[in-house]
mmCIF file of the C-alpha atoms, coordinates in Angstrom:
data_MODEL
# 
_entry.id   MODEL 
# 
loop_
_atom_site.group_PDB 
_atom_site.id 
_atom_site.type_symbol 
_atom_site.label_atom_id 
_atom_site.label_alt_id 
_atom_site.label_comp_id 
_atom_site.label_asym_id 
_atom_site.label_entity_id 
_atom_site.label_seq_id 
_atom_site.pdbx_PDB_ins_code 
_atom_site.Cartn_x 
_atom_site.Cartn_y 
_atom_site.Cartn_z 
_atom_site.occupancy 
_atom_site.B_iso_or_equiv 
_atom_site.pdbx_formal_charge 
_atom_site.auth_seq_id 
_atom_site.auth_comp_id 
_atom_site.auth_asym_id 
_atom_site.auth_atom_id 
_atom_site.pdbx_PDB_model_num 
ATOM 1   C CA . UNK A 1 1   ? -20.024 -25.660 -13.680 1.00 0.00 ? 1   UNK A CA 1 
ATOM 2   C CA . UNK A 1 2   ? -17.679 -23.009 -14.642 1.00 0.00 ? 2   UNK A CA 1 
ATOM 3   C CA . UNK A 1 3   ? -18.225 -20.600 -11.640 1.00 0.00 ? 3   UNK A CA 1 
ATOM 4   C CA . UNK A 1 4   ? -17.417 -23.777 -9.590  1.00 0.00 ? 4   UNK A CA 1 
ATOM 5   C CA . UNK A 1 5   ? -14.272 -24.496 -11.327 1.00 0.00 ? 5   UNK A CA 1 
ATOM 6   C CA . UNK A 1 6   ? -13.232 -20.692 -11.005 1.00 0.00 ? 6   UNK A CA 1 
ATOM 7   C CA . UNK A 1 7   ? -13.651 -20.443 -7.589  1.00 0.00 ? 7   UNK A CA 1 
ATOM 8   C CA . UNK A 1 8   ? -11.469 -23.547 -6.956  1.00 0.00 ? 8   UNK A CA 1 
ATOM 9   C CA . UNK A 1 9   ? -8.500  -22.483 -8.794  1.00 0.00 ? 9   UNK A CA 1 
ATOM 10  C CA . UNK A 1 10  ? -9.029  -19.087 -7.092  1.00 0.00 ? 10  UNK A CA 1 
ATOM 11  C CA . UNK A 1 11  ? -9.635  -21.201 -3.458  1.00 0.00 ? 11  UNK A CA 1 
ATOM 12  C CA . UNK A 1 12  ? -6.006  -23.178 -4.756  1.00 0.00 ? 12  UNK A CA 1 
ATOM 13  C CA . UNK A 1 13  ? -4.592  -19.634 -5.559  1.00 0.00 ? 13  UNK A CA 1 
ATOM 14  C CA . UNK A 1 14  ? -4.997  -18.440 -2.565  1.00 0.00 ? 14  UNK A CA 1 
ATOM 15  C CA . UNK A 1 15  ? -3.865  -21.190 -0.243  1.00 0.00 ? 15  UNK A CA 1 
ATOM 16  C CA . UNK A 1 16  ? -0.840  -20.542 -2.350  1.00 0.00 ? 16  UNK A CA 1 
ATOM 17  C CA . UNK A 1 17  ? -0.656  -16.755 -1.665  1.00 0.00 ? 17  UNK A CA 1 
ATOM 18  C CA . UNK A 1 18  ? -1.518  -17.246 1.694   1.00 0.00 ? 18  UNK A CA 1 
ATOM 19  C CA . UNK A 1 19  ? 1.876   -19.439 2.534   1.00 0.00 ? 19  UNK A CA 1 
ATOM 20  C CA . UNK A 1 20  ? 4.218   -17.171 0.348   1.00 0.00 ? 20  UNK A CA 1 
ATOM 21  C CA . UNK A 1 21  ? 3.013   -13.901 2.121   1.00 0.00 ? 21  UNK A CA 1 
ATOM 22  C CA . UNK A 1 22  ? 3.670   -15.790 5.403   1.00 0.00 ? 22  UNK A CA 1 
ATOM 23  C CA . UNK A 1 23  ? 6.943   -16.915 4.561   1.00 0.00 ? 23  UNK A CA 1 
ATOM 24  C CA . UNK A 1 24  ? 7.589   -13.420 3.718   1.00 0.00 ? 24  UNK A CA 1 
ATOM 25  C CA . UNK A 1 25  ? 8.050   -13.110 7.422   1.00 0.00 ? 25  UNK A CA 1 
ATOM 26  C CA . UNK A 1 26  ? 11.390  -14.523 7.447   1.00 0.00 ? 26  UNK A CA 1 
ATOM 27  C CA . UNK A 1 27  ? 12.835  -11.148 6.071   1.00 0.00 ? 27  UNK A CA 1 
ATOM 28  C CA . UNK A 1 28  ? 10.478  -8.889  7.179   1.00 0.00 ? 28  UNK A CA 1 
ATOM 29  C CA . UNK A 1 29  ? 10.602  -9.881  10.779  1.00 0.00 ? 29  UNK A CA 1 
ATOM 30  C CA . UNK A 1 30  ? 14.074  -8.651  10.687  1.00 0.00 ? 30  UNK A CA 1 
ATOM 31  C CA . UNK A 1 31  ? 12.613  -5.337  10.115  1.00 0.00 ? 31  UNK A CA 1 
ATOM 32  C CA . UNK A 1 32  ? 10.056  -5.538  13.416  1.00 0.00 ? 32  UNK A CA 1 
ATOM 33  C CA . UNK A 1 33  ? 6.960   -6.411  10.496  1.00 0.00 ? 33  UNK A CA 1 
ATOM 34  C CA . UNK A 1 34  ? 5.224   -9.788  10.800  1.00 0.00 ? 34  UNK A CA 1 
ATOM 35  C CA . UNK A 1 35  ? 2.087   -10.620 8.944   1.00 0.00 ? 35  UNK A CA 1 
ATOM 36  C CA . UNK A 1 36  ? -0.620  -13.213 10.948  1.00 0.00 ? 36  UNK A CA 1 
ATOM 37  C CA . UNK A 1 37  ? -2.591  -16.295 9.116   1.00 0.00 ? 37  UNK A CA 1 
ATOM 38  C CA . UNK A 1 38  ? -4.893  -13.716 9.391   1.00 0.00 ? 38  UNK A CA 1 
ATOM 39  C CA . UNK A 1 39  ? -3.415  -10.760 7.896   1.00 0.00 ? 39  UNK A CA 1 
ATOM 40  C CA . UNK A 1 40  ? -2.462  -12.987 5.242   1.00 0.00 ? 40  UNK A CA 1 
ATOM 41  C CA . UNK A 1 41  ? -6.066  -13.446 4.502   1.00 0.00 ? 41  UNK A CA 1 
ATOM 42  C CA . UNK A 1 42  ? -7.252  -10.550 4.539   1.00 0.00 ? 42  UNK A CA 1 
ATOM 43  C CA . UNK A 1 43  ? -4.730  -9.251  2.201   1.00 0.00 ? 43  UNK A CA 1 
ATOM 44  C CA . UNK A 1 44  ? -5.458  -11.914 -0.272  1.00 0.00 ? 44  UNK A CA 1 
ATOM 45  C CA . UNK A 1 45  ? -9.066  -11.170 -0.063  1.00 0.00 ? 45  UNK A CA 1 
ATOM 46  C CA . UNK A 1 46  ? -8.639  -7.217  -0.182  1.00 0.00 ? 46  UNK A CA 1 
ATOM 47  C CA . UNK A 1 47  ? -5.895  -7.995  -3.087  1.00 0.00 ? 47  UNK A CA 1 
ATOM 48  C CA . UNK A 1 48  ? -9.002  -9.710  -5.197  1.00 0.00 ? 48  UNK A CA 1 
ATOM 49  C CA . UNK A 1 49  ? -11.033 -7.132  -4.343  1.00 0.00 ? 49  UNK A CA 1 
ATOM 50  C CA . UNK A 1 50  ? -8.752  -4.581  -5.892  1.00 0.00 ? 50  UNK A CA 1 
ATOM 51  C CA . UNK A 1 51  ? -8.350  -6.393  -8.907  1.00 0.00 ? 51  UNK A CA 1 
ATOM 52  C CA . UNK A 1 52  ? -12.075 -6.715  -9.721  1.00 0.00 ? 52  UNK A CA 1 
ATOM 53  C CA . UNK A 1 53  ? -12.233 -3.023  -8.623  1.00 0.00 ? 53  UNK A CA 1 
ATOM 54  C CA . UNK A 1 54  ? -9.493  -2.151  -11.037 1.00 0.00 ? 54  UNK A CA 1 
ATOM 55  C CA . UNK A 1 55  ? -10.336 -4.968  -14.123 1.00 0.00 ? 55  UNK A CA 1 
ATOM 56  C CA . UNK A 1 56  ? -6.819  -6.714  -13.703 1.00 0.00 ? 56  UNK A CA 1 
ATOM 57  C CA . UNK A 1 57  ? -6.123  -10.150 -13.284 1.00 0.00 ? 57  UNK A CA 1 
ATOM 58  C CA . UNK A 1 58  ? -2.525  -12.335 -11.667 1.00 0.00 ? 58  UNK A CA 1 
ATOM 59  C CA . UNK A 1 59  ? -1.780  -14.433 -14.511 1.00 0.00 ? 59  UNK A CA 1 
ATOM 60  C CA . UNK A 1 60  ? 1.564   -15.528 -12.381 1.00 0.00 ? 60  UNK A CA 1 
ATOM 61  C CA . UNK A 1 61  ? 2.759   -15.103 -9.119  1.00 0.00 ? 61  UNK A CA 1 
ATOM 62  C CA . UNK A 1 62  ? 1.001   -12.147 -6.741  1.00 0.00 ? 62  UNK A CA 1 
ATOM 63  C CA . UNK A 1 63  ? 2.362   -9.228  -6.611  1.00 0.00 ? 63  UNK A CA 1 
ATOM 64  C CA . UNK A 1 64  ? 2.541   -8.920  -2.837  1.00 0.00 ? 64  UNK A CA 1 
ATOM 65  C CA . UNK A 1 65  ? 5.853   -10.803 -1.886  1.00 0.00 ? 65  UNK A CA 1 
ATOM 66  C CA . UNK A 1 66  ? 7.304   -8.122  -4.033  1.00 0.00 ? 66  UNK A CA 1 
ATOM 67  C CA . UNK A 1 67  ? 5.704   -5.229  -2.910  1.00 0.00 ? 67  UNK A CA 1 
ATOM 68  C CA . UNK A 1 68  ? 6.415   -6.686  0.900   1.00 0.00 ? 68  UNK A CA 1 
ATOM 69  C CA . UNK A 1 69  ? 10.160  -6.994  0.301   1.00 0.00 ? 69  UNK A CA 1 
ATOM 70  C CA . UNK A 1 70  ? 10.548  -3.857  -1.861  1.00 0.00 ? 70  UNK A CA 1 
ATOM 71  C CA . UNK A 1 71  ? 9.116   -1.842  1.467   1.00 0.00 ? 71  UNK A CA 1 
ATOM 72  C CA . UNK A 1 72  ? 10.172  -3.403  4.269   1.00 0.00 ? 72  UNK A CA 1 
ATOM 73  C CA . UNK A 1 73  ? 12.785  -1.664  5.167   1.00 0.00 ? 73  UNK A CA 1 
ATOM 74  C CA . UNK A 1 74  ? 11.071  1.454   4.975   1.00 0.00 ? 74  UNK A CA 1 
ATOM 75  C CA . UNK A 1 75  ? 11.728  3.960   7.427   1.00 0.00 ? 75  UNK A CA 1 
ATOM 76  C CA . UNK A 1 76  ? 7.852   4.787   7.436   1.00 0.00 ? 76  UNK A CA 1 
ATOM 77  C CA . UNK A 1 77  ? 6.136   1.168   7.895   1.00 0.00 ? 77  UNK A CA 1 
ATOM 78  C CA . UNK A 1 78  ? 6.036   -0.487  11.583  1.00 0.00 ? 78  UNK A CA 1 
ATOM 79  C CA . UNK A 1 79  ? 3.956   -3.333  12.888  1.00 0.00 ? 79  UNK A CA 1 
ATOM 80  C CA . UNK A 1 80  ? 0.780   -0.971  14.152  1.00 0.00 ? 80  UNK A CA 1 
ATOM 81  C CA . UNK A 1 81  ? -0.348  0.126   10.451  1.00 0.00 ? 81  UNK A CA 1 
ATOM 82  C CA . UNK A 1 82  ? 1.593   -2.579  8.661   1.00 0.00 ? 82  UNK A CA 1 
ATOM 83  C CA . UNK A 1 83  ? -1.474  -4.727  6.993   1.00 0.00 ? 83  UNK A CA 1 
ATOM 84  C CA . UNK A 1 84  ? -3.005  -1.296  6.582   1.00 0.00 ? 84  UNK A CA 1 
ATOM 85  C CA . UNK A 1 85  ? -0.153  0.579   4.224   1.00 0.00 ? 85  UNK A CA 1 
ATOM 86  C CA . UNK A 1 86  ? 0.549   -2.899  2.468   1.00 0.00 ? 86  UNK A CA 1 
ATOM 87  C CA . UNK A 1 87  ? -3.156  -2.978  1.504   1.00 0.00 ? 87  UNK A CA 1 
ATOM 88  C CA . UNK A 1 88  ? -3.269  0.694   0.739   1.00 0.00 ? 88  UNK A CA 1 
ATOM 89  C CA . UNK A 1 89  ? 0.393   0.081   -1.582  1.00 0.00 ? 89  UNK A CA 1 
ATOM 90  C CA . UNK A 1 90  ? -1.191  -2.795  -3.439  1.00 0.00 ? 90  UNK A CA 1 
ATOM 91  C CA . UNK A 1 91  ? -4.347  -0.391  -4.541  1.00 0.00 ? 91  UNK A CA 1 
ATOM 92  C CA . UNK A 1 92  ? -2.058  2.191   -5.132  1.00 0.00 ? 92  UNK A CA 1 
ATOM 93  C CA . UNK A 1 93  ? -0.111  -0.230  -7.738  1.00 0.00 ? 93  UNK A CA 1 
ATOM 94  C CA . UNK A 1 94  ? -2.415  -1.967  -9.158  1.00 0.00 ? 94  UNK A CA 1 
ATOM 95  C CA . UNK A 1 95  ? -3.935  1.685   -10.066 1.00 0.00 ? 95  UNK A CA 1 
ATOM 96  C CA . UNK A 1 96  ? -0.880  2.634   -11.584 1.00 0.00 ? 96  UNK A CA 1 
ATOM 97  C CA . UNK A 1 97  ? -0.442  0.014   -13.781 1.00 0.00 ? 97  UNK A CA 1 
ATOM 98  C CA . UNK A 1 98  ? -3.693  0.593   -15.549 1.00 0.00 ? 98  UNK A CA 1 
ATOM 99  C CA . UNK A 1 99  ? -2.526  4.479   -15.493 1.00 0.00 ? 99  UNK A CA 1 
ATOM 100 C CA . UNK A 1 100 ? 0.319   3.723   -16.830 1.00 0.00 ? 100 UNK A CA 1 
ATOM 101 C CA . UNK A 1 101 ? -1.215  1.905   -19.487 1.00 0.00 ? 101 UNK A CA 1 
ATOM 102 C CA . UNK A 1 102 ? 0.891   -1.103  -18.404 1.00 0.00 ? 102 UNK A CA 1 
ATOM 103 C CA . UNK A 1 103 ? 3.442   0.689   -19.659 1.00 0.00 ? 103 UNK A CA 1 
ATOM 104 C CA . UNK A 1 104 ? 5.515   0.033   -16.789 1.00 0.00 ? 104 UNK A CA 1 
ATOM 105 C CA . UNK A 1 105 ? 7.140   -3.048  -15.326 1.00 0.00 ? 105 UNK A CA 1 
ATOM 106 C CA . UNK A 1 106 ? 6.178   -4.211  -11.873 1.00 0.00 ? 106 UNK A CA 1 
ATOM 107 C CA . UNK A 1 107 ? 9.629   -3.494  -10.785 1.00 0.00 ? 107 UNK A CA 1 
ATOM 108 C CA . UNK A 1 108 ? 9.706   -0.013  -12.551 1.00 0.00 ? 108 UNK A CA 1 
ATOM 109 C CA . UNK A 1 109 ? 6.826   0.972   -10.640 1.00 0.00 ? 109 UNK A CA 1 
ATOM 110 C CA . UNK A 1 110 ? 7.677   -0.550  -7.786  1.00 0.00 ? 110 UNK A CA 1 
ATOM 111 C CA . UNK A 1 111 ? 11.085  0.897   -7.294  1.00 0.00 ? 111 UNK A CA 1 
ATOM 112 C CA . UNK A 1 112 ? 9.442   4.688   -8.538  1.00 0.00 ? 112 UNK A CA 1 
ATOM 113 C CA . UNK A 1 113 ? 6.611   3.671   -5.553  1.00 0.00 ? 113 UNK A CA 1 
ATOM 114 C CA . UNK A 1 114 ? 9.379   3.151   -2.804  1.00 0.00 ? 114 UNK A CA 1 
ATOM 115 C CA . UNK A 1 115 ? 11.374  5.942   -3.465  1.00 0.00 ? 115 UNK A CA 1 
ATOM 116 C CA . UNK A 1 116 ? 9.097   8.468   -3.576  1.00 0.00 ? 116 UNK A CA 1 
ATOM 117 C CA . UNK A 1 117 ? 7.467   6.996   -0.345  1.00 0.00 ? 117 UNK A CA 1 
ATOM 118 C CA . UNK A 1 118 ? 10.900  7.053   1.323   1.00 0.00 ? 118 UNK A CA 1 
ATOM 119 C CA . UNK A 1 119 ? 12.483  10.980  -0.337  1.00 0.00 ? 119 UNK A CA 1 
ATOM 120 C CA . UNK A 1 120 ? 10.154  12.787  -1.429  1.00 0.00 ? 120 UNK A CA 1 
ATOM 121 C CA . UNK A 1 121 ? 6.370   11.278  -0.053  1.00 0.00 ? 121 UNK A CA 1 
ATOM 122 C CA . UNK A 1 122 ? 7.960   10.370  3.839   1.00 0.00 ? 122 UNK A CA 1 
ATOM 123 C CA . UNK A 1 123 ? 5.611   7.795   4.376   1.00 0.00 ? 123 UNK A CA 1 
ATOM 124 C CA . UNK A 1 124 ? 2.596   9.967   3.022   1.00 0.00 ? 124 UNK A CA 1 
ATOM 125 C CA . UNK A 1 125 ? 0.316   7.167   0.796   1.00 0.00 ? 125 UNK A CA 1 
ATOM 126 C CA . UNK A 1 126 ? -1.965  10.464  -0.400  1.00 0.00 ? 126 UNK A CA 1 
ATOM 127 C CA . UNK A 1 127 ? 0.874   12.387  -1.742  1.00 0.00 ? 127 UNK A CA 1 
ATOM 128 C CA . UNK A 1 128 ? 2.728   9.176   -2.757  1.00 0.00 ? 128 UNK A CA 1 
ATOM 129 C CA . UNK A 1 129 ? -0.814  8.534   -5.372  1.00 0.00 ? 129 UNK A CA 1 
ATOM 130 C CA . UNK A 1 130 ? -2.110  12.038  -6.055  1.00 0.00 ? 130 UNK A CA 1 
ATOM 131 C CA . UNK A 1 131 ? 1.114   13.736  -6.855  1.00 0.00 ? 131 UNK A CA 1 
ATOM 132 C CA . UNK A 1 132 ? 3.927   11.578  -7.809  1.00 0.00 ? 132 UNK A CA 1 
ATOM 133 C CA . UNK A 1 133 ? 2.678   8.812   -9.107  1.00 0.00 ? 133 UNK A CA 1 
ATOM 134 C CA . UNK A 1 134 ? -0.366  10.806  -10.664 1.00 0.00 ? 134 UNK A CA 1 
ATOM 135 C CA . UNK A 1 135 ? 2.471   12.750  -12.673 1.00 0.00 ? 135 UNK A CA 1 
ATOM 136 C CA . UNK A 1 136 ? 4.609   10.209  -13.462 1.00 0.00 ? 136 UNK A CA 1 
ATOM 137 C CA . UNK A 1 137 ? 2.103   8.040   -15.030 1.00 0.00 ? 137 UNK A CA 1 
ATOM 138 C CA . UNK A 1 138 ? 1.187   11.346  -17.222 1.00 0.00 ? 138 UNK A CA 1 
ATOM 139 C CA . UNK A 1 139 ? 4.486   11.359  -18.077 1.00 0.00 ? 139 UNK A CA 1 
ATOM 140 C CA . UNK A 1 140 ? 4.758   7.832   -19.130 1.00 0.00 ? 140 UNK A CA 1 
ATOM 141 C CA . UNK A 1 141 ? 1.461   8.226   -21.321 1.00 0.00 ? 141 UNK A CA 1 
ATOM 142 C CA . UNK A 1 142 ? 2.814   11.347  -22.661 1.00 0.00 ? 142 UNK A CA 1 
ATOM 143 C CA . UNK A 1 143 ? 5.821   9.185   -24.165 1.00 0.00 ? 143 UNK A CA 1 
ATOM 144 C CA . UNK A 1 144 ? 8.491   9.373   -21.467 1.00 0.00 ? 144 UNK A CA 1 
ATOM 145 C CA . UNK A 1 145 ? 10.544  6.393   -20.959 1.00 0.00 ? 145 UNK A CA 1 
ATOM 146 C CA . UNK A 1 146 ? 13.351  7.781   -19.167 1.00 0.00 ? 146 UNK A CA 1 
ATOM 147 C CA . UNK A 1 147 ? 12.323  5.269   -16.086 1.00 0.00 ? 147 UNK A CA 1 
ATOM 148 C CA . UNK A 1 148 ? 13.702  2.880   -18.370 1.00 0.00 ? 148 UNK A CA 1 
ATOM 149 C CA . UNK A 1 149 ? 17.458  3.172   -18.001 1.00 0.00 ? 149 UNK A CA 1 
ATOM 150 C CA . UNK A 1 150 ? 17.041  3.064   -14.655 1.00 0.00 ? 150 UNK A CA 1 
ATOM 151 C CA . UNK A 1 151 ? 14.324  0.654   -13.924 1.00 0.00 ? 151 UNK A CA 1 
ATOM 152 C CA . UNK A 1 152 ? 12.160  3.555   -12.491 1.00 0.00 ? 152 UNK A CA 1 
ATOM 153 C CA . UNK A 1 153 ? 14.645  4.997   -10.142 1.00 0.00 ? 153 UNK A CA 1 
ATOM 154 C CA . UNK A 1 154 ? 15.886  8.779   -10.077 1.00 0.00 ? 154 UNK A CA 1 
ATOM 155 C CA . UNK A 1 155 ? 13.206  10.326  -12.176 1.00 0.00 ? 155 UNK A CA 1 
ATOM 156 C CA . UNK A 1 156 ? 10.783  11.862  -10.552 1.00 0.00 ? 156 UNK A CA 1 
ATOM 157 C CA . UNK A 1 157 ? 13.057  15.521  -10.197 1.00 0.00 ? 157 UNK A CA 1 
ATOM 158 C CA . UNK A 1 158 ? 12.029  15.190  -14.494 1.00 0.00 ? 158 UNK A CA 1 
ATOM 159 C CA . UNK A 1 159 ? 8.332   15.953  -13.649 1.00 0.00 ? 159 UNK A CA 1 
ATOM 160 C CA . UNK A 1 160 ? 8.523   17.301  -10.382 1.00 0.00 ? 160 UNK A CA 1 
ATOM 161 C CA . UNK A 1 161 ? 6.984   20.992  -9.729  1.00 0.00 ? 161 UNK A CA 1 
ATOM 162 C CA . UNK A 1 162 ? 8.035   21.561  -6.099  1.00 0.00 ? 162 UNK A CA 1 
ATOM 163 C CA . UNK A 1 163 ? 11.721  23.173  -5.579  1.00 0.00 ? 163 UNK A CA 1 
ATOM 164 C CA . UNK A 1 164 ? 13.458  20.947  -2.974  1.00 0.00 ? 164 UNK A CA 1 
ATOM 165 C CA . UNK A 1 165 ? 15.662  22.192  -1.077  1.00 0.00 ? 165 UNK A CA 1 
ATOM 166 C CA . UNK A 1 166 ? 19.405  21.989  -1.515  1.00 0.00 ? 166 UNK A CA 1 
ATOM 167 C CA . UNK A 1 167 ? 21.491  19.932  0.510   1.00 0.00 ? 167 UNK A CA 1 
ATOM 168 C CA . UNK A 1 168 ? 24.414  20.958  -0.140  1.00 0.00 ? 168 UNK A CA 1 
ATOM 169 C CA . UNK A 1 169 ? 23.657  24.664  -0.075  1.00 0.00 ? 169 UNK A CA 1 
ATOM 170 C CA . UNK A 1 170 ? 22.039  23.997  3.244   1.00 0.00 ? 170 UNK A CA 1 
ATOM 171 C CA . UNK A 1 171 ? 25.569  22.916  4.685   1.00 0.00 ? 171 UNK A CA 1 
ATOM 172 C CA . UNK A 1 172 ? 27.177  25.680  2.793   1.00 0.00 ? 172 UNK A CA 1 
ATOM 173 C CA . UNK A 1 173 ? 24.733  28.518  4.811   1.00 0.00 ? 173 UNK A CA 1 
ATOM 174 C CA . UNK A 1 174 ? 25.344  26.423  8.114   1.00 0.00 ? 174 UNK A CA 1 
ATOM 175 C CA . UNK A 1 175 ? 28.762  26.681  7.715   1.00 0.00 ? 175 UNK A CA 1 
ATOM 176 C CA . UNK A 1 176 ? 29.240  29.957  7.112   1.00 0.00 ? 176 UNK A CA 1 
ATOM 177 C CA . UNK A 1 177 ? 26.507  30.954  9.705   1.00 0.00 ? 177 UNK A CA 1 
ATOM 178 C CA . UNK A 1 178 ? 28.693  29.304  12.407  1.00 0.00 ? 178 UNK A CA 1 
ATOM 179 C CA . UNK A 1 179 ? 32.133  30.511  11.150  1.00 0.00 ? 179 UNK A CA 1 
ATOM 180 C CA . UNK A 1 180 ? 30.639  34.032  11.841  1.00 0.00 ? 180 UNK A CA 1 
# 
């Protein structure tokens, strides 16, 4: 009797999901990125997949509306692999919040996610989860809550062990190299 009972509210959950993530398409489609019935499906069904996988549960509203409008402007995403990087960005979050410790809002992590995958990641989802977010959520379970101030934006050069190249220098050398 219980299983039964589950499964509705999760079959009344995700009729739910299923019309917000298509009415998503309103702003997205603005940005060339439409999701299908279908698509909307499947992302609710790989979404439930990667909660069991991960031990979380959506007490409120899904996640995915926000993780749809905080990337869909991104330089990286178009309609070809679009239901395959918003699939691959909900794993990738809902794995960070348990590394995190749920330390982390959804909108601190989601505003660390997109800005990494638009400066410093360019579109790359395997650098994006082994390196940035891997060391940030150290970070974070090491004490730091300098994400805080900022709502997880402009951090990640606090962590980072790359040297990035200088902009401004950059210009400098050009300039000079062409005023020779």
């Amino acid at each position: 009797m219980e299983e039964n009972i589950f499964e509705l509210i999760q079959l009344k959950n995700q009729e739910k999901d299923c019309y917000q993530l298509l009415a998503c398409n309103e702003k997205t489609g603005n940005f060339g990125l439409m999701l299908t019935p279908e698509d909307a499906r499947e992302l609710i069904i790989r979404k439930n997949a990667v909660l069991k996988v991960h031990k979380r549960f959506e007490f409120s509203e899904s996640i995915l509306p926000q993780l749809i409008f905080q990337f869909c402007d991104s330089q990286y995403i178009n309609q070809v692999d679009y239901l395959e990087i918003l699939t691959r960005l909900q794993d990738i979050f809902f794995s960070f919040k348990n590394e995190s410790e749920d330390l982390l809002t959804d909108e601190e992590l989601l505003n660390f996610m997109y800005e990494q995958f638009e400066t410093v990641c360019f579109g790359d989802l395997d650098y994006l989860e082994g390196t940035c977010l891997e060391r940030f959520a150290t970070a974070v379970r090491a004490g730091y809550d300098g994400y805080r101030s900022t709502g997880g934006r402009n951090v990640y050069e606090n962590f980072s062990e790359e040297k990035r190249w200088d902009k401004e220098l950059y210009l400098e050398v050009l300039k000079d190299l062409c005023w020779r």
